[in-house]
RODO-2510 file (C-alpha; in nm, 4 decimals, decimal comma):
residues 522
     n   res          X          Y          Z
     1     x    -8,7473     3,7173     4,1639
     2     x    -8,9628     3,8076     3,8430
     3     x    -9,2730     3,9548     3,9075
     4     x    -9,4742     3,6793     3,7413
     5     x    -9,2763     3,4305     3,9727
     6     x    -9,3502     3,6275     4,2642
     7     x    -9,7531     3,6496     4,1748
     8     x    -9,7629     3,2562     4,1479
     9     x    -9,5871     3,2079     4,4388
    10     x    -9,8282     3,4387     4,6883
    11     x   -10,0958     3,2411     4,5229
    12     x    -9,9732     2,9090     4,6724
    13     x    -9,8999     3,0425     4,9735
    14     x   -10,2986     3,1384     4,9807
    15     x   -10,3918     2,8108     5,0012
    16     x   -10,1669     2,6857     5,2621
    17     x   -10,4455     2,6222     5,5216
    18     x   -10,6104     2,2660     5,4371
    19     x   -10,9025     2,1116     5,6372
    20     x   -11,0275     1,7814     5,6176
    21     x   -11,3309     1,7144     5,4905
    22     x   -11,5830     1,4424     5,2734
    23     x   -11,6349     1,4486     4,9334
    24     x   -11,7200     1,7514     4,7318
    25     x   -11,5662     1,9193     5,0602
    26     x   -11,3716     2,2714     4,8804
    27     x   -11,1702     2,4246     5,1854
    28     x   -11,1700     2,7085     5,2800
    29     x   -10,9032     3,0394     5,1749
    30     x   -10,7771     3,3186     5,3965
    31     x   -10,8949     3,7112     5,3253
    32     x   -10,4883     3,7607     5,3469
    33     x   -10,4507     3,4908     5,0629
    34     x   -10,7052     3,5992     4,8312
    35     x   -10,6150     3,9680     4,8507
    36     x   -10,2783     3,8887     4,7672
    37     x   -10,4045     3,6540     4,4723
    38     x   -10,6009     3,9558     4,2884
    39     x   -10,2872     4,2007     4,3277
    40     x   -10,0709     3,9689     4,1717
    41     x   -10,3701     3,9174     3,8640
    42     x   -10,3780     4,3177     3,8467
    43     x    -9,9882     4,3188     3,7967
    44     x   -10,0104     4,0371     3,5202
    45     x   -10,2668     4,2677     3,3724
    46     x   -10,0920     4,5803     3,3861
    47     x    -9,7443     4,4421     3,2706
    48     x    -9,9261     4,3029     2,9755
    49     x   -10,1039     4,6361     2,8419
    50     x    -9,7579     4,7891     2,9379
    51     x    -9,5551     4,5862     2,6616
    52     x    -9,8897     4,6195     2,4285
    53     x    -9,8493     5,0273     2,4708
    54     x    -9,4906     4,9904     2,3938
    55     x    -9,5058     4,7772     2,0682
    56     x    -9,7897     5,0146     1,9576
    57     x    -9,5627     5,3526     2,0032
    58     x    -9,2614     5,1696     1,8509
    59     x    -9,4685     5,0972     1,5121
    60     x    -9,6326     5,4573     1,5037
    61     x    -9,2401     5,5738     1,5856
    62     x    -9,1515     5,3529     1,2241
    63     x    -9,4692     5,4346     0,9978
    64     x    -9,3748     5,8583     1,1110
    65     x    -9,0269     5,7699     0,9868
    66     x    -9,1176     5,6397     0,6627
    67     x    -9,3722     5,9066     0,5657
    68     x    -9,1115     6,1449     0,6077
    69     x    -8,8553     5,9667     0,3970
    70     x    -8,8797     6,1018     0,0253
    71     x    -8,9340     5,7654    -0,2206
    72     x    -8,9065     5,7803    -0,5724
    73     x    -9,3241     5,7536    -0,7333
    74     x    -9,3851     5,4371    -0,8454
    75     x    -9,4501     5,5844    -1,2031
    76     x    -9,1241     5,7934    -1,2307
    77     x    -9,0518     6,1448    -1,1848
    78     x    -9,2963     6,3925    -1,3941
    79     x    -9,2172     6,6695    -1,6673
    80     x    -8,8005     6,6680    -1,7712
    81     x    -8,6999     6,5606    -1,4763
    82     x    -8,8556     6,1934    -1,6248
    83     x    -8,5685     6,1414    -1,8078
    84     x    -8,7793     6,0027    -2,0538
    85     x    -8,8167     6,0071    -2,4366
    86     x    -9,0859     6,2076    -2,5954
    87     x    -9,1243     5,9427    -2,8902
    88     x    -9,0498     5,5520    -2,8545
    89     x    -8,7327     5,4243    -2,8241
    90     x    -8,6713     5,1663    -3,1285
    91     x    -8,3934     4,9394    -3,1251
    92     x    -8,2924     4,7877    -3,4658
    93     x    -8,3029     4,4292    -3,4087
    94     x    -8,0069     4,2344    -3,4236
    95     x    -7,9290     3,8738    -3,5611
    96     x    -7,7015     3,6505    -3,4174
    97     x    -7,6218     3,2563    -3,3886
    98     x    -7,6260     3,1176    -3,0019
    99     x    -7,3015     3,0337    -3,0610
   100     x    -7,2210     3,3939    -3,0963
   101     x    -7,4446     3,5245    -2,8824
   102     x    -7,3385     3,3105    -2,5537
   103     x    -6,9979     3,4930    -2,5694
   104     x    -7,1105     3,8275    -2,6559
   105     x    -7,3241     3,8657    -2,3552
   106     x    -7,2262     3,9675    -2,0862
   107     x    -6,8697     3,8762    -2,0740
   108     x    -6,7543     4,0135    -2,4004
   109     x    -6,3606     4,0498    -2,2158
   110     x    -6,1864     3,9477    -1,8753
   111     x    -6,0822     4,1953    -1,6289
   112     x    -5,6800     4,1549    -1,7525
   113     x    -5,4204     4,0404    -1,5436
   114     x    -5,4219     4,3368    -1,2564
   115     x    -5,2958     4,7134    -1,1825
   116     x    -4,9783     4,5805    -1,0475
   117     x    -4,6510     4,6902    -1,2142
   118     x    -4,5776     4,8231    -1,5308
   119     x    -4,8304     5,0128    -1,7270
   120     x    -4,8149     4,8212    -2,1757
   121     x    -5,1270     5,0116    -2,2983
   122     x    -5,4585     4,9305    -2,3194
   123     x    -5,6737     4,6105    -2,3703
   124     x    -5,8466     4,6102    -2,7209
   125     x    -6,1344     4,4075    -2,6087
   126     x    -6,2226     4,5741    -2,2957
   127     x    -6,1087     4,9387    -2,3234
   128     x    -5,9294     4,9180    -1,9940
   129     x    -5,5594     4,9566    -1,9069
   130     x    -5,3224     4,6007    -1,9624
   131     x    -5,0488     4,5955    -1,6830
   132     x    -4,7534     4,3309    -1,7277
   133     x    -4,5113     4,2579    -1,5026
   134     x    -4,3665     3,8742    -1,5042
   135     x    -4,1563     3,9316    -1,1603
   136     x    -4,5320     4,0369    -0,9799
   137     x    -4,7555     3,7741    -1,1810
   138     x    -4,5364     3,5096    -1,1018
   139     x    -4,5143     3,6172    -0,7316
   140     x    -4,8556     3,5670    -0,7549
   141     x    -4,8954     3,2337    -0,9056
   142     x    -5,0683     3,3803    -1,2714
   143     x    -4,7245     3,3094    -1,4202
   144     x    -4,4846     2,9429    -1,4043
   145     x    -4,1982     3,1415    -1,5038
   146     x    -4,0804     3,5169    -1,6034
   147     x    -3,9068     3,4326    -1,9534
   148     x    -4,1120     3,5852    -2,2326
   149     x    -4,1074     3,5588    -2,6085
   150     x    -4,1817     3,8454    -2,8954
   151     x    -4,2421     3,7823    -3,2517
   152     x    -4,3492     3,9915    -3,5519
   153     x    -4,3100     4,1321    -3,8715
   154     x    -4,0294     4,3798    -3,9273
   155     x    -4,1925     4,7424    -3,9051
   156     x    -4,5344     4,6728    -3,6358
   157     x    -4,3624     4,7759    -3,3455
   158     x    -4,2492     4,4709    -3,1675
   159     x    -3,8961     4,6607    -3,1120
   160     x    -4,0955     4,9316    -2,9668
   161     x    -4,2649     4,7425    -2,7466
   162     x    -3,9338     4,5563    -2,6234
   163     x    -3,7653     4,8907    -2,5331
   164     x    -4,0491     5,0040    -2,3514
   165     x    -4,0317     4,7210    -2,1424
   166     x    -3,6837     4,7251    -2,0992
   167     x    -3,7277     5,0980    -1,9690
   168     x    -4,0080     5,0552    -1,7431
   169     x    -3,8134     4,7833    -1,5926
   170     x    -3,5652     5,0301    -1,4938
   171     x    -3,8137     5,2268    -1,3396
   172     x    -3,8953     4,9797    -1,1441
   173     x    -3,5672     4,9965    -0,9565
   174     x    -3,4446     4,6848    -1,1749
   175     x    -3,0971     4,6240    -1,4121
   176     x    -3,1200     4,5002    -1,7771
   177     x    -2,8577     4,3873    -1,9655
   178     x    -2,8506     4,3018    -2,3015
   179     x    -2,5972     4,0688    -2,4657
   180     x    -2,5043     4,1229    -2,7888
   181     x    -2,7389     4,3680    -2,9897
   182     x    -2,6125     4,3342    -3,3376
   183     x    -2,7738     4,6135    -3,4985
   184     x    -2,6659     4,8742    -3,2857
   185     x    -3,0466     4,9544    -3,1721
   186     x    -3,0560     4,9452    -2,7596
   187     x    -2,7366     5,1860    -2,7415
   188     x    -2,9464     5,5211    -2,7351
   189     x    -3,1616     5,3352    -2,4763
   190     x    -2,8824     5,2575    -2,2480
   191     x    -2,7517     5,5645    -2,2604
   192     x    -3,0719     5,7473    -2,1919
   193     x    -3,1431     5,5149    -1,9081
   194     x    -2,8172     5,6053    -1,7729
   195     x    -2,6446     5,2944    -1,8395
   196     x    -2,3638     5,1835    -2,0016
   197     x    -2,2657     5,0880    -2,4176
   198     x    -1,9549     4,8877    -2,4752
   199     x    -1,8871     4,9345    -2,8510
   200     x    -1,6619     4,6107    -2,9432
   201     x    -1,5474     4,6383    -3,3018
   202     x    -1,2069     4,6277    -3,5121
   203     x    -1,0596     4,9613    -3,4486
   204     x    -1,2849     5,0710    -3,1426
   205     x    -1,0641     5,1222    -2,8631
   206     x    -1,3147     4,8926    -2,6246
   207     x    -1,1291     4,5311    -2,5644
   208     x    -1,2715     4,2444    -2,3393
   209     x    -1,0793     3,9611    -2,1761
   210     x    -1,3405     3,6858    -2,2259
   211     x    -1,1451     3,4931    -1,8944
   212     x    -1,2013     3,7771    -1,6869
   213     x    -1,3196     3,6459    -1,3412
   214     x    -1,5906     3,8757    -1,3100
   215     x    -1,8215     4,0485    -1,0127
   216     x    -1,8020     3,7673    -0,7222
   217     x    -2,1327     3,6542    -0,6200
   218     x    -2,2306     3,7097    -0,2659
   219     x    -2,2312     3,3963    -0,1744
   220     x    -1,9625     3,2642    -0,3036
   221     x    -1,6405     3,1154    -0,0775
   222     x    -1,2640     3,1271    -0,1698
   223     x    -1,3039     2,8163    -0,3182
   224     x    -1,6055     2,7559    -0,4821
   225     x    -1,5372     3,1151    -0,6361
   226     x    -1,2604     2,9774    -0,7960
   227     x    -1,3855     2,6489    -0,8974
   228     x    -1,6498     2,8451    -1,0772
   229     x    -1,3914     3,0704    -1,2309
   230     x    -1,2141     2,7767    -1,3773
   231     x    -1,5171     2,5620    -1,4845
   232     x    -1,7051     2,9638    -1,6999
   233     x    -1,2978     2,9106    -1,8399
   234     x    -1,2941     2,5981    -1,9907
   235     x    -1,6255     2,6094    -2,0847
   236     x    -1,5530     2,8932    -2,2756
   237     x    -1,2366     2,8120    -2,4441
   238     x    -1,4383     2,4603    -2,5727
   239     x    -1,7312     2,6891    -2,6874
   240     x    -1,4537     2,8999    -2,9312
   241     x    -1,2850     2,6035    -3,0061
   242     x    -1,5368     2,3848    -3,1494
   243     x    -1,7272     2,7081    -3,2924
   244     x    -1,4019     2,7987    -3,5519
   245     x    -1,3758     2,4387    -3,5920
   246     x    -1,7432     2,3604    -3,6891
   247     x    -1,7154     2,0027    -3,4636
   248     x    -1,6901     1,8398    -3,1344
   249     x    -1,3631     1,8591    -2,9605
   250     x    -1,2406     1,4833    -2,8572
   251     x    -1,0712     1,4155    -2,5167
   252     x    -0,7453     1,4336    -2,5728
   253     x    -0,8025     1,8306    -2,7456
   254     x    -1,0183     1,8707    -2,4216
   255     x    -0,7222     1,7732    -2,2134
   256     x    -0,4679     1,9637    -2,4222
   257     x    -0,7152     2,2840    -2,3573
   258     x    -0,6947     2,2260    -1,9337
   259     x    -0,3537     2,2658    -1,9520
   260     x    -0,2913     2,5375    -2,1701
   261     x    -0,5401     2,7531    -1,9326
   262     x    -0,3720     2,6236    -1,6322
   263     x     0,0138     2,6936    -1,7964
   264     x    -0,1289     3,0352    -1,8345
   265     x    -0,3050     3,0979    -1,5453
   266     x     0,0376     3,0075    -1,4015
   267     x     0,2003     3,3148    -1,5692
   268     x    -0,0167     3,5889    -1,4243
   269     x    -0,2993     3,7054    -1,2091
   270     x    -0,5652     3,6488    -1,5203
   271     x    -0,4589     3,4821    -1,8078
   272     x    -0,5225     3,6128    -2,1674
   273     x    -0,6141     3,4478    -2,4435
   274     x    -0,2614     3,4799    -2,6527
   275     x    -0,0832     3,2842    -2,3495
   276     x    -0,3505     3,0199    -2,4318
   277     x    -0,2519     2,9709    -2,7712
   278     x     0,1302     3,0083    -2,6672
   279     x     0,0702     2,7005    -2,4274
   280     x    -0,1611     2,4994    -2,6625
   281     x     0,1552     2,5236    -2,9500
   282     x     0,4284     2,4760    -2,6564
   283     x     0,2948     2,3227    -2,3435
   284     x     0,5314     2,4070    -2,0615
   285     x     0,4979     2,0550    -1,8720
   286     x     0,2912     1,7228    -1,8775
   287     x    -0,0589     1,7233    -1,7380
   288     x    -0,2908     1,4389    -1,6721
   289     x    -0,1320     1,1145    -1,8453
   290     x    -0,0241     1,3231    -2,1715
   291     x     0,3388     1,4529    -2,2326
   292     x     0,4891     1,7662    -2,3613
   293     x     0,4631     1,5951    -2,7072
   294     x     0,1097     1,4153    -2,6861
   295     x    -0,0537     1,7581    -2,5355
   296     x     0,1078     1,9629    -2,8419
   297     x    -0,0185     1,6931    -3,0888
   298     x    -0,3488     1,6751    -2,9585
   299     x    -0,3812     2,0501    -2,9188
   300     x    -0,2423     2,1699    -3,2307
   301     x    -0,5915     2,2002    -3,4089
   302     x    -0,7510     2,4130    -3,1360
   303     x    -0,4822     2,6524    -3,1263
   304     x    -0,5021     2,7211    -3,4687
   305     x    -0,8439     2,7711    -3,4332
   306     x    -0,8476     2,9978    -3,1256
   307     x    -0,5333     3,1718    -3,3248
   308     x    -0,8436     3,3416    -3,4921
   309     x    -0,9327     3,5482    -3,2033
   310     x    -0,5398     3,6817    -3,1486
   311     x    -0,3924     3,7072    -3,4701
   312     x    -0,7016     3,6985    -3,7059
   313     x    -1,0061     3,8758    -3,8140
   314     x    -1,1177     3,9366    -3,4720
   315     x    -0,7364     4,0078    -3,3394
   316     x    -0,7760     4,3660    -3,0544
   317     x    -1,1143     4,2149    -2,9393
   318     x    -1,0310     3,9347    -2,7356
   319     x    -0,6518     3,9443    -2,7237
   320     x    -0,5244     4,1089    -2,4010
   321     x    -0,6622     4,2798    -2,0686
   322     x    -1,0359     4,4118    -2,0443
   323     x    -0,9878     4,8154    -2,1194
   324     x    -1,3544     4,8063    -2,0023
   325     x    -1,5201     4,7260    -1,6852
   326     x    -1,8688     4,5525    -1,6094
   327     x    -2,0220     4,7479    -1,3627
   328     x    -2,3026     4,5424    -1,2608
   329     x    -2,5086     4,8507    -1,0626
   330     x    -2,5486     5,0681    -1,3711
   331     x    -2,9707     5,0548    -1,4480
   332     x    -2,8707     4,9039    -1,8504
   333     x    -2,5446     4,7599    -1,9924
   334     x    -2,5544     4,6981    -2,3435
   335     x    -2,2985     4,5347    -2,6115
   336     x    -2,2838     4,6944    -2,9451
   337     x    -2,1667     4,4621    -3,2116
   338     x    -2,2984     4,6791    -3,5059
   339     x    -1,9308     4,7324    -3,6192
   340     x    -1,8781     4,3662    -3,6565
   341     x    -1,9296     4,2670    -3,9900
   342     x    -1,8861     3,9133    -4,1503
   343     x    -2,0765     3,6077    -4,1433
   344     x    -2,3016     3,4493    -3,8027
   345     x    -2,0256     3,2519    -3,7443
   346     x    -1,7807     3,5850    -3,6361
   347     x    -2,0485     3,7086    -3,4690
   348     x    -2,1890     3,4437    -3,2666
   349     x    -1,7873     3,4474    -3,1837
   350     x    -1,7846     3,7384    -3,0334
   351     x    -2,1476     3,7028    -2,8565
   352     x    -1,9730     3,3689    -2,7145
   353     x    -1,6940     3,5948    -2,5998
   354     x    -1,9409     3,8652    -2,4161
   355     x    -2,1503     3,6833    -2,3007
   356     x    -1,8997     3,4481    -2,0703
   357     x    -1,7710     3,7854    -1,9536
   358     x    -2,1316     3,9400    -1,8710
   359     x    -2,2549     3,6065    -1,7257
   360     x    -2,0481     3,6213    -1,4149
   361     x    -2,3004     3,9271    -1,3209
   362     x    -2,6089     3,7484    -1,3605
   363     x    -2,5199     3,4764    -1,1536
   364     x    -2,4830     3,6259    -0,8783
   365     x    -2,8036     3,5686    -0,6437
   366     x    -2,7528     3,8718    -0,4909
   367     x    -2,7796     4,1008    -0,7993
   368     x    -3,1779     4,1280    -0,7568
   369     x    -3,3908     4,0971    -1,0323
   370     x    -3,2642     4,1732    -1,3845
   371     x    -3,3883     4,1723    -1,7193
   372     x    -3,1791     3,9901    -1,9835
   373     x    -3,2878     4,0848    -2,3705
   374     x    -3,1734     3,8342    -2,6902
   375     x    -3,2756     4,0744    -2,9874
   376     x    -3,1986     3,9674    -3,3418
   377     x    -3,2136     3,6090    -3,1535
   378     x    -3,2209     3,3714    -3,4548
   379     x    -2,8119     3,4781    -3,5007
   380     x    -2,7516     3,3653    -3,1304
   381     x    -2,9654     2,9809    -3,1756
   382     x    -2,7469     2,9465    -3,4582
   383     x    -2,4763     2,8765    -3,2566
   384     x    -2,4553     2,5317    -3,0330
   385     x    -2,2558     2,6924    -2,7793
   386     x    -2,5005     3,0238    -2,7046
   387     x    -2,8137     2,7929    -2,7694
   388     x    -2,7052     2,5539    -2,4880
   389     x    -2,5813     2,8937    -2,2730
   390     x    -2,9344     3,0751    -2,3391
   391     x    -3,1085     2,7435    -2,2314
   392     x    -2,9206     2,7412    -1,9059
   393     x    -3,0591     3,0741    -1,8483
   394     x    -3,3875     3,0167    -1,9225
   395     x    -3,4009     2,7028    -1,6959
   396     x    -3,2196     2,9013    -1,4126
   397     x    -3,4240     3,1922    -1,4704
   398     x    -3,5905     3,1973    -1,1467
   399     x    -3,3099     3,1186    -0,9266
   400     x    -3,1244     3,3920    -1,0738
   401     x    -3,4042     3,6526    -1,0710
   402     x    -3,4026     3,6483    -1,4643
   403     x    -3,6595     3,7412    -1,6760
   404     x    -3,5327     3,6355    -2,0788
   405     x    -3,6559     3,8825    -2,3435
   406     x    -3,6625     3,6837    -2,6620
   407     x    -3,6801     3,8525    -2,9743
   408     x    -3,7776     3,7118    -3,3119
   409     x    -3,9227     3,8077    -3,6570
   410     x    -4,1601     3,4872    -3,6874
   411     x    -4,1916     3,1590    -3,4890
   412     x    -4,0838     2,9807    -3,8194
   413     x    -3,7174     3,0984    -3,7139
   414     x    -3,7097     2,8256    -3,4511
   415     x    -3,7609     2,6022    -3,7569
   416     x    -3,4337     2,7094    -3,9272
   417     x    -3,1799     2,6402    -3,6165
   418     x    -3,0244     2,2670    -3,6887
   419     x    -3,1953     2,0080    -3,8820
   420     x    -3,5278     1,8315    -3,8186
   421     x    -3,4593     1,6281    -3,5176
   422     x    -3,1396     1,7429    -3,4294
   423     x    -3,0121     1,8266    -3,0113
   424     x    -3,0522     2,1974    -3,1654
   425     x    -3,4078     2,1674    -3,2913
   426     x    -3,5250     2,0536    -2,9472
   427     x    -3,3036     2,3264    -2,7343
   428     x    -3,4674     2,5950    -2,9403
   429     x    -3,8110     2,4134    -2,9095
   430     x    -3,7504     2,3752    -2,5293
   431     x    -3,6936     2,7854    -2,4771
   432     x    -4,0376     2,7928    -2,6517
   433     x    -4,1878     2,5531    -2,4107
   434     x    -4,0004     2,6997    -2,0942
   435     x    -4,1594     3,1113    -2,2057
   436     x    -4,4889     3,1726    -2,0035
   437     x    -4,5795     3,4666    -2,1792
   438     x    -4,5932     3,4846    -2,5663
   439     x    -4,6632     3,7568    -2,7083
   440     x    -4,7030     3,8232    -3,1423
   441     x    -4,7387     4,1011    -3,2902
   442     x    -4,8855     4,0963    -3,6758
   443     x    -4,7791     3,8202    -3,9037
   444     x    -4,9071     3,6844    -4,2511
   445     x    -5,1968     3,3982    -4,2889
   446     x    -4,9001     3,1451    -4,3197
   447     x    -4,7143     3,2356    -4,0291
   448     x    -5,0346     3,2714    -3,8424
   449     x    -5,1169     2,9368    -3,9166
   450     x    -4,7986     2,7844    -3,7868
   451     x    -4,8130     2,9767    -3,4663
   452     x    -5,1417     2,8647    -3,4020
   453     x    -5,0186     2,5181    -3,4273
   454     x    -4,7077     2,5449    -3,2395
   455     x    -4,8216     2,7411    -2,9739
   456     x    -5,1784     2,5999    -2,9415
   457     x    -5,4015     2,9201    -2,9981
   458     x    -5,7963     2,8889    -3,0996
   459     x    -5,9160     2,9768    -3,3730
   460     x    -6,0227     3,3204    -3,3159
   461     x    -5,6788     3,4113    -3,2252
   462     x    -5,5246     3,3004    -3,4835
   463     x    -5,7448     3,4715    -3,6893
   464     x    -5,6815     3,7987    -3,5080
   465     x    -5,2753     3,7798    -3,6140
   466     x    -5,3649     3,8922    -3,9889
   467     x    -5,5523     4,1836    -3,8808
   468     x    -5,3124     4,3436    -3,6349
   469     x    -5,2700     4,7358    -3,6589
   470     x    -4,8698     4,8743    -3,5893
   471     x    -4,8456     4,8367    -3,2397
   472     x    -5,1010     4,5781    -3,1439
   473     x    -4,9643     4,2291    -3,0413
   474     x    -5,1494     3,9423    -2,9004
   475     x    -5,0735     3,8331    -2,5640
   476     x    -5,1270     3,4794    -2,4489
   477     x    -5,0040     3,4537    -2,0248
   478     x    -5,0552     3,1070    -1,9734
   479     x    -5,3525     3,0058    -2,1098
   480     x    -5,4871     3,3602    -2,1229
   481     x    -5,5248     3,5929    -2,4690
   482     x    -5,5398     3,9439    -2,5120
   483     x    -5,4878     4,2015    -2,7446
   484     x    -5,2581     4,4840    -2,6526
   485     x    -5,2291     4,8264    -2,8295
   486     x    -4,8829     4,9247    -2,6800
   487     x    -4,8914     5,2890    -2,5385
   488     x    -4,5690     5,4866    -2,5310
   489     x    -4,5038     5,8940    -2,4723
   490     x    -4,3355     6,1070    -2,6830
   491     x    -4,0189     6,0858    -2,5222
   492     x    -4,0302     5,7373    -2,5379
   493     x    -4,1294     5,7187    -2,8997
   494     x    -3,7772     5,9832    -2,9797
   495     x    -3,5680     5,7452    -2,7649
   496     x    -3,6851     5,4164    -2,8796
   497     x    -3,7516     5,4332    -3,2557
   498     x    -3,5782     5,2593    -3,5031
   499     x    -3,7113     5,4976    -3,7580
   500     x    -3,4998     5,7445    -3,6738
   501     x    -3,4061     5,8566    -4,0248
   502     x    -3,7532     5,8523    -4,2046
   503     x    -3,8759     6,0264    -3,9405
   504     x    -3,6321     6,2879    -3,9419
   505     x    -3,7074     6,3058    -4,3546
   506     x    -4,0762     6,3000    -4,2608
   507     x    -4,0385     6,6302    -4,0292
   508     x    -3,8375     6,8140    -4,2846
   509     x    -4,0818     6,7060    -4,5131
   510     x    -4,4570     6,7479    -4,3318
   511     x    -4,3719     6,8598    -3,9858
   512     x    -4,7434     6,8691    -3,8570
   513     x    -4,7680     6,5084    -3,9834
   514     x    -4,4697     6,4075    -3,7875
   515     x    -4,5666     6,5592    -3,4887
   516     x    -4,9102     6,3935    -3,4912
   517     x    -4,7352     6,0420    -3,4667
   518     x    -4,4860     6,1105    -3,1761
   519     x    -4,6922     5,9955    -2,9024
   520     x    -4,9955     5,7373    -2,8832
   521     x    -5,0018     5,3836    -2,9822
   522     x    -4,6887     5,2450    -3,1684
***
């Protein structure tokens, strides 16, 4: 037992012996008993000057410790190593409204949206690097969706900007594919990337069969695969159809469609577009509560219009087997349509065409994540058929892995796609609504004004679209703003410039001024 214990206990045992006695009577204690009680008062004694010895050595052990740490002097260091100013320091004062003031101190910027994925540039308003990536930032709940939308005058870099992302995606181990590009642009970047450039054209020797069936998804069956097949097919003859004929198609031209594209189905493995026409202007049996001479009434007007894409302007496009193949692993596809001349109409023809027969690819669930780019996209919304096909996409974008690049000159283009209430208006108003990440580059006071009212932006941003240098572009992620000075190298810069011939001019011209503008912020 303790020692203390052990004291208190011999003195009870000391005064065991009890006598009677009267009042005032105090009995007697044994020699034993009261020997035993002064050993066990010398032990309390010594214990306790023990722990007194202890706490005194501990506290001399601390105060040795601290003289021999080196502190700082209260007063500084003396002589230059001071760090101090031989005159006054004088600070001009400054004049500010609270207003101002409460935002520009301390938190004059946010920290940006992370380190994760691809390197843009760097943040104007905090100096540090801007990192974008919309697969990572929705993975991580900053972003509702991946689809993003780019706007800005013609010449401040917003092409720049959407090759470089393109690119980086790449390096990122994912695919991009892009459409229809009708200016020819993204070619050079496909084939730098190592991808692929299918030149369609009158006279180029590329040809597509738009009823191709395509890559088969993954996980796809024998018989959904075909039902799906069947359903991109008719959808896509009704999309030509009522594109040449500038209206909706009725039933009965509906019906008299079905069974040209099952009478030529019926002829070989993959039916072509002539046997289409052949069956719309001589069906080869009844089908569906129509006979031979009801299904070539009713489908007389659509086969003159799809007679366009055979034996008219766009006749060696679209009129036999695919001389080209889709090969959905390659890091970029692209479709050049620069050789295409003619009105919107032709080409959103031809985009209809492509795009059925590149849309089998990004379907597929298994194809990873992929990057799909509209450029020039104002000549796509002009079309019903590839406005309600680019909606699709957008609303599907995260079950396919999609990310939609939309490219624009101005927001005011939305504006121009049917009239004021139309089903048009509100599908090009609803791709606006379904983007997450908006992102203009420099536009007039007019156009700034407008965006700030259609997309919602204070005051101070829409202040900053005016006064945007070439290559700066305000990002708003959600209901976050930045401003962006895009970043590229100078291989980049040679691959991706659409200034290709004034800069070649400018080099034979002033090379040492050329050279000073191949690499930095563009």
């Amino acid at each position: 037992m303790p020692p203390e214990t052990a004291d208190r206990q011999a003195l009870a045992d000391a005064g065991d012996a009890r006598v009677l006695g009267a009042a005032g009577y105090v009995p007697g204690t044994r020699r034993a008993g009261m020997k035993a009680a002064r050993r066990a008062a010398a032990g309390i004694a010594t214990e306790h000057r023990r722990r007194g010895l202890a706490r005194q050595a501990q506290a001399n052990a601390e105060q040795q410790r601290r003289r021999e740490v080196a502190y700082l002097p209260a007063m500084g260091e003396a002589g230059p190593e001071s760090l101090r100013s031989w005159r006054r320091l004088r600070i001009a004062p400054h004049r500010a409204t609270s207003e101002v003031l409460a935002v520009a101190y301390p938190f004059l910027a946010e920290e940006g949206l992370g380190s994760a994925g691809m390197l843009i540039g760097q943040d104007a308003w905090s100096g540090g690097a801007f990192c974008f990536d919309p697969w990572v930032l929705y993975e991580a709940g900053v972003l509702t969706n991946p689809n993003v939308f780019l706007a800005g005058q013609i010449g401040r870099g917003k092409s720049m900007l959407g090759k470089s992302i393109a690119a980086r995606c790449v390096a990122f181990g994912r695919r991009v594919y892009v459409p229809g590009d009708p200016k020819g642009e993204w070619s050079a970047v496909a084939r730098g990337l190592g991808g692929q450039v299918i030149e369609l054209g009158v006279g180029r020797p590329a040809r597509l069969n738009p009823l191709d069936e395509g890559p088969r998804p993954t996980d796809a069956d024998e018989a959904s695969w075909r039902a799906q097949v069947t359903q991109r097919r008719q959808a896509l003859l009704a999309a030509l159809a009522e594109a040449t004929l500038e209206r909706t198609l009725v039933a009965v031209e509906r019906t008299a469609l079905d069974a040209a594209l099952a009478d030529a189905a019926g002829r070989g493995p993959v039916p072509v577009l002539p046997a289409v026409v052949d069956a719309l202007f001589e069906p080869g049996s009844a089908w569906r509560g129509s006979s031979l001479g009801q299904l070539r009434h009713d489908g007389r007007e659509v086969a003159h219009a799809l007679s366009r894409l055979v034996y008219g302007d766009l006749a060696g496009l679209f009129d036999g087997p695919s001389t080209v193949r889709f090969d959905a692993g390659l890091p970029m596809v692209s479709l050049d349509l620069s050789h295409i001349g003619g009105s919107d109409t032709l080409l959103g023809l031809v985009m209809t065409c492509a795009g059925t027969w590149m849309e089998a690819a990004l379907r597929d669930p298994g194809g990873g994540q992929r990057l799909v780019v509209y450029d020039e996209a104002w000549r796509l919304m002009a079309q019903p058929s590839l406005l309600a096909r680019m909606q699709a996409h957008w609303k599907l974008s995260r079950a396919w892995g999609l990310a939609n690049l939309m490219v624009l000159h101005r927001l005011s283009d939305l504006d121009a796609v049917g009239d004021a209430g139309s089903e048009a208006r509100g599908l090009a108003q609803g791709l606006l609504g379904d983007t997450a990440t908006r992102i203009l580059y420099n536009e007039p006071f007019e156009e700034a004004q407008a965006a700030g009212r259609v997309l919602g932006l204070s005051s101070v941003e829409v202040s900053q679209l005016p006064d945007l240098g070439r290559g700066e572009g305000l990002w708003r992620v959600n209901e976050r703003a930045f401003v962006v000075r895009h970043v590229v190298t100078p291989g980049e810069l040679e691959l991706f410039s659409t200034d290709a011939r004034m800069l070649r001019n400018l080099r034979e011209l002033a090379p040492d001024d050329a050279r000073s503008r191949t690499a930095g912020i563009y």
